[in-house]
RODO-2510 file (C-alpha; in nm, 4 decimals, decimal comma):
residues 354
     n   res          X          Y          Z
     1     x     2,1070    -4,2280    -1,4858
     2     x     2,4883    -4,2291    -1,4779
     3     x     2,7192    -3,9621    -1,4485
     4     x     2,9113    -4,1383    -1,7831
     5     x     2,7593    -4,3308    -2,0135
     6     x     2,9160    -4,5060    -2,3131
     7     x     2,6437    -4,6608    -2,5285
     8     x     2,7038    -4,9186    -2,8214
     9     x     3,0200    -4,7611    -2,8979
    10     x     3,2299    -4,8542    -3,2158
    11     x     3,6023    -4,7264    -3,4303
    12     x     3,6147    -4,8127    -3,7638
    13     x     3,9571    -4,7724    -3,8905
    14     x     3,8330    -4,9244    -4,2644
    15     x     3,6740    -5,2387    -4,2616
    16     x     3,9093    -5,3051    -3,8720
    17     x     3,7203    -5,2419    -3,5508
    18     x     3,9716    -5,1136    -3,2830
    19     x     3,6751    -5,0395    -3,0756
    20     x     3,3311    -5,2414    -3,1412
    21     x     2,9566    -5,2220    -2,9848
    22     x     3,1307    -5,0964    -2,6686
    23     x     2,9002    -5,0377    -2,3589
    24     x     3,0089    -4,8568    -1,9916
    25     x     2,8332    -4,6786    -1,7184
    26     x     3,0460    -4,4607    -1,4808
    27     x     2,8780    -4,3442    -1,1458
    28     x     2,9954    -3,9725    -1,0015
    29     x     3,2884    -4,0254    -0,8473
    30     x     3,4115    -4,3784    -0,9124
    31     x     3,7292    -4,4835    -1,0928
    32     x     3,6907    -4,7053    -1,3495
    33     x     4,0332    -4,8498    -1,5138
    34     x     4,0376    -4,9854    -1,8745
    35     x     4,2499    -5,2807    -1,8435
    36     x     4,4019    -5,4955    -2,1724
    37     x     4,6908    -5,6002    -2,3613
    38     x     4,8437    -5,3692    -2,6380
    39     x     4,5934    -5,3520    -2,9376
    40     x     4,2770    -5,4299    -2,7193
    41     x     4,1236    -5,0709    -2,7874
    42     x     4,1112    -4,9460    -2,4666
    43     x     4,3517    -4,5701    -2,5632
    44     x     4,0900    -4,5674    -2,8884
    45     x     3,7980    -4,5440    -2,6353
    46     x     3,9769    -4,3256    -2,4088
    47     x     4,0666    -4,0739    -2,6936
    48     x     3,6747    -4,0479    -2,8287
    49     x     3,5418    -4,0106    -2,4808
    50     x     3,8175    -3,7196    -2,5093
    51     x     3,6903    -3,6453    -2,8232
    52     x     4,0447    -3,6671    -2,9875
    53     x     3,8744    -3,9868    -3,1853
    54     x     3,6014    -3,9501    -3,4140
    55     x     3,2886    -4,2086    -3,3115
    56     x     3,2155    -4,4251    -3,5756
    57     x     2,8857    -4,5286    -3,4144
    58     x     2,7176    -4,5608    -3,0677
    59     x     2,6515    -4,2782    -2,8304
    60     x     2,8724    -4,0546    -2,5435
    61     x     2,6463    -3,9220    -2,2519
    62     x     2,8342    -3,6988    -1,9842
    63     x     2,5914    -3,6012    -1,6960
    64     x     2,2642    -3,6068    -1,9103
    65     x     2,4293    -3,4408    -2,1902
    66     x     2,5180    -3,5900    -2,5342
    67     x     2,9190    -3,5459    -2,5894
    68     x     2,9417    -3,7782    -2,8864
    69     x     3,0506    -3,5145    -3,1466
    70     x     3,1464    -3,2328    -2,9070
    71     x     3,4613    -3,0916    -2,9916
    72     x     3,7592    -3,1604    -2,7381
    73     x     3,7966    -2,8243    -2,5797
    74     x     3,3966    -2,7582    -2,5150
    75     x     3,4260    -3,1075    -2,2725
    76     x     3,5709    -2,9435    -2,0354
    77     x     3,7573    -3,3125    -1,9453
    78     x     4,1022    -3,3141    -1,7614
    79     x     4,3487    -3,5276    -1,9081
    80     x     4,6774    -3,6891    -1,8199
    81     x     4,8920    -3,8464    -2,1038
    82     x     5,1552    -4,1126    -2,0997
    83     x     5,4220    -3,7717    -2,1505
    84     x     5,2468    -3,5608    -1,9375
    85     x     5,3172    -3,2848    -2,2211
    86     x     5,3857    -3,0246    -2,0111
    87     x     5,5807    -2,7374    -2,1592
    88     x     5,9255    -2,6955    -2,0821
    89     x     5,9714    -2,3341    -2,1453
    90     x     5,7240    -2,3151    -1,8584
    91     x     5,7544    -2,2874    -1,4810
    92     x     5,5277    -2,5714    -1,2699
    93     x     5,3191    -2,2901    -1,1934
    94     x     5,2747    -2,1461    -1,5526
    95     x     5,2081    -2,5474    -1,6143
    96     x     4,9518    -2,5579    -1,3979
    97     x     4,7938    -2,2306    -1,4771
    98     x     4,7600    -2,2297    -1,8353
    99     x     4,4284    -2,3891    -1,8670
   100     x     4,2648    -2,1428    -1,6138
   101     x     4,4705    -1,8656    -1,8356
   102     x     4,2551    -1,9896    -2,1778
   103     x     3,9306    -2,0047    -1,9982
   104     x     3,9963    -1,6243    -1,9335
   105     x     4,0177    -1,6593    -1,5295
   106     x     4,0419    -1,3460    -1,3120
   107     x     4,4448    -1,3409    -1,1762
   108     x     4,3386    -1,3245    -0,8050
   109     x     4,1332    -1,6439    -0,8478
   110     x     4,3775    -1,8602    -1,1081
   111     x     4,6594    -1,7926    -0,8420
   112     x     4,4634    -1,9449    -0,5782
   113     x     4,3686    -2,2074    -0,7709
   114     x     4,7098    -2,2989    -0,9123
   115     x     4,8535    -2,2793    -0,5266
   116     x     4,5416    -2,5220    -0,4097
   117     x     4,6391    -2,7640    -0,6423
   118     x     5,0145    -2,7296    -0,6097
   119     x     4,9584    -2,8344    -0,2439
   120     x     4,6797    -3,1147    -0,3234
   121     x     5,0285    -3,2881    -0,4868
   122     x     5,2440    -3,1347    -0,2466
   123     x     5,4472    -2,9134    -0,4885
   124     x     5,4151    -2,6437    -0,3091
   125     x     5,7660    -2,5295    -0,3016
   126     x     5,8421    -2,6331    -0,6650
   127     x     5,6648    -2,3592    -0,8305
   128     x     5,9041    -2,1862    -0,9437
   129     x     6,1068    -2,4571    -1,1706
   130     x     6,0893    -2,6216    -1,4478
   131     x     6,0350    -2,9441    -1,6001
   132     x     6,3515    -3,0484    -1,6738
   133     x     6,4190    -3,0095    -1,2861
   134     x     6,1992    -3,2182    -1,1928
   135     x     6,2220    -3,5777    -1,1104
   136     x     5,9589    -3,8435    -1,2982
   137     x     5,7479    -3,8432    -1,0110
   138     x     5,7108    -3,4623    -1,0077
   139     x     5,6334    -3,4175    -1,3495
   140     x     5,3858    -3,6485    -1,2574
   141     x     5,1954    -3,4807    -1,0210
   142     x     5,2520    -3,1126    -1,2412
   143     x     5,0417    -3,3097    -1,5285
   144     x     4,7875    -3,4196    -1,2812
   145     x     4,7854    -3,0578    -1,1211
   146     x     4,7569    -2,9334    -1,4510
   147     x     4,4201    -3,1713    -1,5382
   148     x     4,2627    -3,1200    -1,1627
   149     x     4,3016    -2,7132    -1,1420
   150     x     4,0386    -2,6720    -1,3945
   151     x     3,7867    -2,9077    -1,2254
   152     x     3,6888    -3,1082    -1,4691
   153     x     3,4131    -3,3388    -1,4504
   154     x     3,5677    -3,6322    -1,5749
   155     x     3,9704    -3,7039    -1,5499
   156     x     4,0923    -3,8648    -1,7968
   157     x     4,4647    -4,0690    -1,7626
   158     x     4,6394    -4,2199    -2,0394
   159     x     4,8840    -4,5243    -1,9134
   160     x     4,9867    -4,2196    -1,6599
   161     x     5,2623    -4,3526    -1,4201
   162     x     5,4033    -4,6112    -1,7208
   163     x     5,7514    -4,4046    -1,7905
   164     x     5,8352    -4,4166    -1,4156
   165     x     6,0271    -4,7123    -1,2464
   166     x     5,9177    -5,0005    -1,0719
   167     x     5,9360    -4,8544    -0,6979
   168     x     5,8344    -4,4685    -0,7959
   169     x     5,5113    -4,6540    -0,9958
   170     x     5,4270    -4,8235    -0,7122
   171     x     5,3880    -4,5034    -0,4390
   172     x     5,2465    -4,3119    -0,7155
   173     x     4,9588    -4,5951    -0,7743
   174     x     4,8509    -4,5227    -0,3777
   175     x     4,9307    -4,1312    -0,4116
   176     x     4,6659    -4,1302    -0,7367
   177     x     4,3929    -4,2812    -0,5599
   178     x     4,4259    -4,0989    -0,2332
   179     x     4,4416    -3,7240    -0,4392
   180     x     4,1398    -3,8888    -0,6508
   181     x     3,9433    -3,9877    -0,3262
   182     x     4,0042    -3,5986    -0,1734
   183     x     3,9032    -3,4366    -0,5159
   184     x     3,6024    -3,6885    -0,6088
   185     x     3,6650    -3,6578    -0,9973
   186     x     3,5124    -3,9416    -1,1573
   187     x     3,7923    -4,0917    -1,3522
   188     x     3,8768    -4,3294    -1,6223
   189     x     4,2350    -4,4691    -1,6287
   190     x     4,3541    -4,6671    -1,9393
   191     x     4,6358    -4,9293    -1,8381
   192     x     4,7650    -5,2349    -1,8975
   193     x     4,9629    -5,3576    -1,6044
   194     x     4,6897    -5,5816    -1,3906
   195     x     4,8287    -5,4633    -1,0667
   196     x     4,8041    -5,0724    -1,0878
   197     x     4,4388    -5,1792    -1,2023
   198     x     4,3562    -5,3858    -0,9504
   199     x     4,5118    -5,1816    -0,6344
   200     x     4,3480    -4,8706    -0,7035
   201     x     3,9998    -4,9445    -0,9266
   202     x     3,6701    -4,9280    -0,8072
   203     x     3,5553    -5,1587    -1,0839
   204     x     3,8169    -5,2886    -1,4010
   205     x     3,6928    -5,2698    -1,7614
   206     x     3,8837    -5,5963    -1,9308
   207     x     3,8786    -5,5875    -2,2825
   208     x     4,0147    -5,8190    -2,5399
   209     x     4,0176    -5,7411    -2,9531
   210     x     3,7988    -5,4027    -2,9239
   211     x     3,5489    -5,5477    -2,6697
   212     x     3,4457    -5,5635    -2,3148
   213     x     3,4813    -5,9205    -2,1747
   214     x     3,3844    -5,8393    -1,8107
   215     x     3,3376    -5,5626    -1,5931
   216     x     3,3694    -5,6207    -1,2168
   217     x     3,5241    -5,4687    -0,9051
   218     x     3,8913    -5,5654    -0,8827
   219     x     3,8683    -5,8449    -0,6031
   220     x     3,5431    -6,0290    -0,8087
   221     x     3,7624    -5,9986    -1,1267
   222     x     4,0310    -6,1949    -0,9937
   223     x     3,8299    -6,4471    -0,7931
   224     x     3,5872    -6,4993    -1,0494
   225     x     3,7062    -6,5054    -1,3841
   226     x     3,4723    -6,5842    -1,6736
   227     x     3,7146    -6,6908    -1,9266
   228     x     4,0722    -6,8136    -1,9746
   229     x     4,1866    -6,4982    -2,1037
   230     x     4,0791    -6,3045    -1,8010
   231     x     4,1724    -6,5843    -1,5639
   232     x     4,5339    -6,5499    -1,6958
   233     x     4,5762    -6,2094    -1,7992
   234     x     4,4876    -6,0863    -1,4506
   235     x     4,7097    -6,2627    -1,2392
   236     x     4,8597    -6,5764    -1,2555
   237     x     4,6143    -6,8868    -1,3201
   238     x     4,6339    -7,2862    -1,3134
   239     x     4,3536    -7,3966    -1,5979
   240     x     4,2907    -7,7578    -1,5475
   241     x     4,0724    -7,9376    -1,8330
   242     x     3,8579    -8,2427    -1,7604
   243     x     3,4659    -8,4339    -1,7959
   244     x     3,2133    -8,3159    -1,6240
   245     x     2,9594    -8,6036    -1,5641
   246     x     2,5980    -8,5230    -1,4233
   247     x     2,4973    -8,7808    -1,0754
   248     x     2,1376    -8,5931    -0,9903
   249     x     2,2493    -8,3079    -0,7895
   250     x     2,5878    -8,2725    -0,8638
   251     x     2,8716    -8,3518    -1,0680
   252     x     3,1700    -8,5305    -1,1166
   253     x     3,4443    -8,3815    -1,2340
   254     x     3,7420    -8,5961    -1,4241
   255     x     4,0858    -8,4577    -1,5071
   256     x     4,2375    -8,7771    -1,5147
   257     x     4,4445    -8,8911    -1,2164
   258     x     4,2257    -8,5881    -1,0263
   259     x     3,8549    -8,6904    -0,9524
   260     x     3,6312    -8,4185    -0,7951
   261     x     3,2979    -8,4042    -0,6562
   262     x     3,0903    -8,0602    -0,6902
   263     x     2,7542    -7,9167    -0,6434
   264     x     2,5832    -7,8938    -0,9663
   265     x     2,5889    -7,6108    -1,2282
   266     x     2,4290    -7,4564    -1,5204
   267     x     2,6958    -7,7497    -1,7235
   268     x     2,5820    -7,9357    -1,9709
   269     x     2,6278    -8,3232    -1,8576
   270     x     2,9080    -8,5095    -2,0048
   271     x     3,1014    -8,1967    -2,1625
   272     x     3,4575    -8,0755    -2,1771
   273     x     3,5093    -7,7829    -1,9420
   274     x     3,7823    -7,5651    -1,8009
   275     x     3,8416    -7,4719    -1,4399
   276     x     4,0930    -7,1994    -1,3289
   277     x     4,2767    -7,2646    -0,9908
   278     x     4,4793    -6,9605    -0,8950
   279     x     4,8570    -7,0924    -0,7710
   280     x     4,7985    -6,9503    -0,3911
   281     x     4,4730    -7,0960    -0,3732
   282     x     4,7433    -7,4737    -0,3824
   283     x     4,8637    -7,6239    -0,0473
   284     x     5,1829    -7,8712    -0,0144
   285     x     5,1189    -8,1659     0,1504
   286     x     5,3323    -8,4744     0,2169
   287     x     5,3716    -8,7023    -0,0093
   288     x     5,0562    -8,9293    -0,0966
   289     x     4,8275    -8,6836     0,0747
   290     x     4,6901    -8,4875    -0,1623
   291     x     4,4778    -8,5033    -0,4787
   292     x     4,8087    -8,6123    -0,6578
   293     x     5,1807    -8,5397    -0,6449
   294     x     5,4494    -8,3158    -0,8339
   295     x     5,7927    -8,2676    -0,9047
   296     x     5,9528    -7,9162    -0,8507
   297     x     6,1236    -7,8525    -1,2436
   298     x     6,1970    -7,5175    -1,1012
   299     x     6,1652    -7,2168    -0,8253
   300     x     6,1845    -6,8617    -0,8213
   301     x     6,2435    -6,6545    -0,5001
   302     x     6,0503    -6,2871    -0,4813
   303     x     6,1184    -6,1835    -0,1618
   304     x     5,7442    -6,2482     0,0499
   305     x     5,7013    -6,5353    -0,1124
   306     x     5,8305    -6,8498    -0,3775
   307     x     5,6973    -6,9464    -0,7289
   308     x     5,6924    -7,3279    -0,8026
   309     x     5,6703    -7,4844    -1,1327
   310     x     5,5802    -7,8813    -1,0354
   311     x     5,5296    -8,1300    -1,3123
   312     x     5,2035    -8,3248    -1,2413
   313     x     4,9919    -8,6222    -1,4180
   314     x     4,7382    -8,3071    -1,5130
   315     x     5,0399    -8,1168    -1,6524
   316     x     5,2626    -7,8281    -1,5127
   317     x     5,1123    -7,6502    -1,1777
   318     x     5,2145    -7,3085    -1,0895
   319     x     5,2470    -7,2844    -0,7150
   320     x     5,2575    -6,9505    -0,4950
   321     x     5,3655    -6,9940    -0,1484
   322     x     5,4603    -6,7785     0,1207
   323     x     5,8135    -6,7211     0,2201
   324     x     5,7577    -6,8988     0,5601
   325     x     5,9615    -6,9934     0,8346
   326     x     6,0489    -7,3142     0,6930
   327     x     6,3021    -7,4244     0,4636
   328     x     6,2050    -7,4109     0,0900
   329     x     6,1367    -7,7287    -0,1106
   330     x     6,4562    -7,7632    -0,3586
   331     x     6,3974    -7,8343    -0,7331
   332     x     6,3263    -8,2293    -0,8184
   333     x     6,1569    -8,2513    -0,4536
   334     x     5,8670    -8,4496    -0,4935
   335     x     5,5443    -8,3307    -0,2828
   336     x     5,2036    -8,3848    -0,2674
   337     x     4,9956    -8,0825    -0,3766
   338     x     4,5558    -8,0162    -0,2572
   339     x     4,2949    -7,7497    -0,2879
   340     x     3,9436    -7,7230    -0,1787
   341     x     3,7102    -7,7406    -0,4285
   342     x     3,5448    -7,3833    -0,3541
   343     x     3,8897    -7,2605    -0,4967
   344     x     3,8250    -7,3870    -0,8325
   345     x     3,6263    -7,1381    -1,0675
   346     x     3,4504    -7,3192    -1,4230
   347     x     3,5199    -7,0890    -1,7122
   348     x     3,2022    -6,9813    -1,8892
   349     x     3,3011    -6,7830    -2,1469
   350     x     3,4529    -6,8200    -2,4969
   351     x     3,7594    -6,5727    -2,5504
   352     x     3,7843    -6,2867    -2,8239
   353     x     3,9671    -6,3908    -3,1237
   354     x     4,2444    -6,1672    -3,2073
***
């Protein structure tokens, strides 16, 4: 059985479904991000795993114990929100402590709790002030001190590191994971930047109009994508539409100028598909070379490596290459452009409709 189990679950907001027939199961320990665009549900299933949402059907086990209509504070759940709400006319250590304080701790035992968890985010020496002298960061790790120091069985963050910028949001992505490795809390994370999900999940939750569209560990999201909205909402994706003709054992594939040869697949013979070819998974070639050529309409340097935009007989291809040694190709350069076939992945899956 697993530690969390969301079962059929489904918010009605009228006759709208922010959240609908909704299954997940979360193993002890694991973090497990909810990944979307703005509107997908993911905060709504968050907030009745909380309990701060009312379930409108479907079922909320937490370690063998039904949650579904438990009131917030009898969870027992640690939770991080996007404002880390702390309170200002508190110390960090007052912060921290409060939620020990309403669970009627002993002193002796709620200060050495508070100073454990102080030092898990290394805040040792920044007991003593308060919010408002903290930096972003800090405040941060008080509101994750604050959730941890009760030792909850499930942490729950919401969007947690989206108000800091882009370099702070980046340590803190590695910091979270390492302090959630060292505790063990099995956590659920609701975000919807694909690379915070995908550097620090166990497995991502994708959802799309109030529904899960696949659940896989970060690396098998990205490399195998069963639909265009995953294929392009996680990462950057090339989606090439063609034929795909049945010859015995395998098929060919026609996107026009581009003529491929594959092993065959669950297709149907002689239908319409769509293949997503991620732009590093593209090699330049000279001219003539490769399965066709492109025009460069435009480049964009970030550092490691360049973005291409090439105008091709199968439309525009996005191009990722590595900021190499050699010189860069200039815009209107004309180049040849290949990939293997293994790189291509066949899109199964019909997207949610809005």
């Amino acid at each position: 059985m697993s530690f969390l189990s969301l079962e059929n679950l489904s918010k009605l907001y009228g006759s709208h479904y922010a959240v609908e027939d909704l299954s997940i199961d979360v193993e002890k320990g694991e973090f497990v991000t909810l990944l979307g665009p703005s509107g997908c549900g993911k905060t709504t299933t968050l907030q009745m795993i909380a309990g701060f949402a009312e379930v409108s059907s479907g079922k909320i086990t937490l370690d063998g114990r039904d949650i579904t209509h438990t009131k917030p504070n009898d969870r027992g759940l640690g939770i991080v929100f996007q404002s880390y709400a702390l309170f200002p006319h508190m110390t960090v250590h007052d912060n921290v402590s409060f939620g020990l304080e309403m669970r009627r701790m002993p002193k002796a035992e709620r200060l050495d709790r508070v100073r454990a968890a102080l030092a898990l985010v290394h805040l040792d020496a920044y007991a003593d002030r308060y919010p408002r002298e903290l930096s972003g960061g800090q405040r941060q790790r008080v509101a994750l001190a604050r959730a941890l120091v009760i030792e909850p069985p499930v942490l729950l963050l919401d969007e947690p590191l989206s108000n800091l910028d882009a370099k702070l949001r980046e340590e803190m992505q590695f910091e979270l994971r390492k302090i959630q490795r060292k505790v063990g809390t099995t956590t659920i994370m609701v975000t919807h930047d694909q690379s915070e999900a995908m550097s620090i999940s166990d497995r991502i939750v994708v959802m799309q109009a109030g529904r899960v569209t696949q659940i896989d560990e970060p690396y098998k999201l990205y490399d195998q994508p069963r639909s265009t909205f995953i294929s392009t909402f996680v990462g950057k994706a090339n989606l090439l539409t063609g034929y795909a003709q049945s010859t015995g054992t395998r098929f060919k594939i026609d996107l026009g100028e581009v003529r491929l040869d594959i092993p065959q697949t669950a297709l149907e013979p002689d239908t319409e598909i769509t293949l997503s070819l991620r732009p590093e998974k593209i090699s330049f070639v000279p001219t003539g070379q490769g399965l066709l050529d492109g025009i460069v309409t435009a480049r964009y340097f970030l550092g490691d490596q360049w973005i291409y935009y090439l105008s091709t007989s199968v439309g525009e291809l996005v191009v990722v290459a590595p900021n190499a040694d050699s010189e860069p190709l200039p815009e209107q350069a004309r180049s040849g452009l290949t990939w293997s076939v293994s790189a291509l992945r066949l899109l199964t899956e019909r997207d949610s409709q809005q």
